[in-house]
C-alpha positions in Angstrom: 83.7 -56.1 -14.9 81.8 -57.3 -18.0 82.0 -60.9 -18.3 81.3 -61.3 -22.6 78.6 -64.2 -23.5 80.2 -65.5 -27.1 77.9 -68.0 -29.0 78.2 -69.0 -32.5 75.5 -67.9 -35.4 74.1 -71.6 -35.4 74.0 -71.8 -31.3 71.8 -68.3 -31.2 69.5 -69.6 -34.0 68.6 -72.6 -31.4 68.3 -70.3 -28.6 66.1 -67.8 -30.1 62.9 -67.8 -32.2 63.4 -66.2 -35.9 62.3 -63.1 -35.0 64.5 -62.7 -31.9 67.2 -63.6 -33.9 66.2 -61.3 -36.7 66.7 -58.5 -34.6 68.4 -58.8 -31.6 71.6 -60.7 -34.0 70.6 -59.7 -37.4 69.9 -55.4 -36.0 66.6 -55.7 -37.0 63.6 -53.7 -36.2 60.2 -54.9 -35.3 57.1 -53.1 -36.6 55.9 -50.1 -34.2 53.2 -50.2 -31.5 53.0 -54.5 -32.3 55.8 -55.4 -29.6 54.8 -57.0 -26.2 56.1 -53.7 -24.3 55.2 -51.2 -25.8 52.0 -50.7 -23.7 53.6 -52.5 -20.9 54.0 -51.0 -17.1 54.1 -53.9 -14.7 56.8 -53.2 -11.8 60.3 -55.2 -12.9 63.4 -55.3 -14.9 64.2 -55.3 -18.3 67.1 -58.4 -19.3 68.9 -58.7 -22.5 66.4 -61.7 -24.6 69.6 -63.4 -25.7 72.0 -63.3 -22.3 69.5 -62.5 -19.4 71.2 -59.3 -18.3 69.5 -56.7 -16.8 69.2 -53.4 -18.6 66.8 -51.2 -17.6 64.3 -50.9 -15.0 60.7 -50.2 -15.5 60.3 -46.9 -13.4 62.7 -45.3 -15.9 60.3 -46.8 -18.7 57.8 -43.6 -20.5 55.5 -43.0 -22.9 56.8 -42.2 -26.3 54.2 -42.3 -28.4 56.6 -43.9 -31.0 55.6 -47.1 -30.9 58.5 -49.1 -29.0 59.1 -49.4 -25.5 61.3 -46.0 -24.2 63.5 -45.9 -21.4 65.1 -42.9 -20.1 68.7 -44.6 -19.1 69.6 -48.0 -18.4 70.2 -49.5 -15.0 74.5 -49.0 -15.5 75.8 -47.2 -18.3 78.2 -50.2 -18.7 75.6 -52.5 -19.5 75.0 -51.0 -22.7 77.4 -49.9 -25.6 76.4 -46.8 -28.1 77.9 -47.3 -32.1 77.4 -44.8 -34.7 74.7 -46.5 -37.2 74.8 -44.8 -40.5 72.2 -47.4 -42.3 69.2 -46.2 -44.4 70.9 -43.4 -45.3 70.8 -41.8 -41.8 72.3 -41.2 -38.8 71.3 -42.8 -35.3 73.2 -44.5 -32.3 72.3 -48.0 -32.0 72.1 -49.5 -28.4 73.7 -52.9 -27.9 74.1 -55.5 -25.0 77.6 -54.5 -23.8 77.6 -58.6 -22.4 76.2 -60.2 -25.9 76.3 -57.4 -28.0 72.9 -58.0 -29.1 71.2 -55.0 -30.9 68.5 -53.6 -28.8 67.3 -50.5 -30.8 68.4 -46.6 -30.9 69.0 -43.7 -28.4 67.5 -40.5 -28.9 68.3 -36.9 -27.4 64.2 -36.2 -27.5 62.9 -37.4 -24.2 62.0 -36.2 -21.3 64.1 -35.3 -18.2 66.5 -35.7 -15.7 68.8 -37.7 -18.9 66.5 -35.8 -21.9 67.3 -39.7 -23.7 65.2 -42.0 -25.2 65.8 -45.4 -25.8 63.8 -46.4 -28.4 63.7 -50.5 -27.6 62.8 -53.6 -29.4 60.1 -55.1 -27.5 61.8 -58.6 -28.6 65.1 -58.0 -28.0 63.6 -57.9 -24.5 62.5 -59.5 -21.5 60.9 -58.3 -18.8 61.6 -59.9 -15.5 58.3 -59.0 -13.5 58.3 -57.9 -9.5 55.4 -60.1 -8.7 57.2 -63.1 -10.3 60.1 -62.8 -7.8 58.0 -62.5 -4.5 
């Protein structure tokens, strides 16, 4: 069961830098191939930046070529929540922290198997929770 994390505007603008807060609580987008993880492939778990929960684990982490870190499913499906996202005139399904409801980026049906999903990430939106730091 999903215990919810429920701050106020002002206590998430203390938590998190501007630009963690720009896009993790205001759903926006940081500019491809400049985030942390894009190129990243240490061993370890992706967490929610804003409530620490774990989303996805590196070995399901890929290559996209798009310029975001891309994840082929999460760790539980429950962890994330899909919304319709009809902004710039298009449509996509925006991934969110099911626990924070933070927005972490989009899902795509263009990658590669066994889910054929891509979840195009925010590199700031994450943190990644290294294997050798838990040894």
């Amino acid at each position: 069961m999903i215990q919810k994390v429920i701050k106020t505007d002002e206590e998430w603008r203390t938590i998190l830098t501007p630009e963690q807060y720009r896009v993790a609580r205001g759903k926006g987008t940081e500019r491809p191939f400049t985030g942390e993880y894009c190129e990243a492939h240490d061993p370890g778990v992706y967490a929610c930046v804003c409530c620490g929960t774990e989303l996805f684990e590196s070995k399901t982490k890929f290559e996209s070529g798009t310029g975001w870190p891309s994840f082929t499913e999460p760790i539980e499906e429950e962890r994330t929540r899909l919304e319709k996202d009809y902004s710039y005139g298009m449509f996509r399904v925006e991934v969110l922290c099911n626990v924070c409801d933070a927005h972490l980026g989009h899902v795509f049906n263009d990658g590669p198997p066994p889910t054929g999903l891509r979840y195009c990430l925010n590199s700031v939106s994450l943190v990644l929770k290294r294997e050798a730091d838990n040894v």
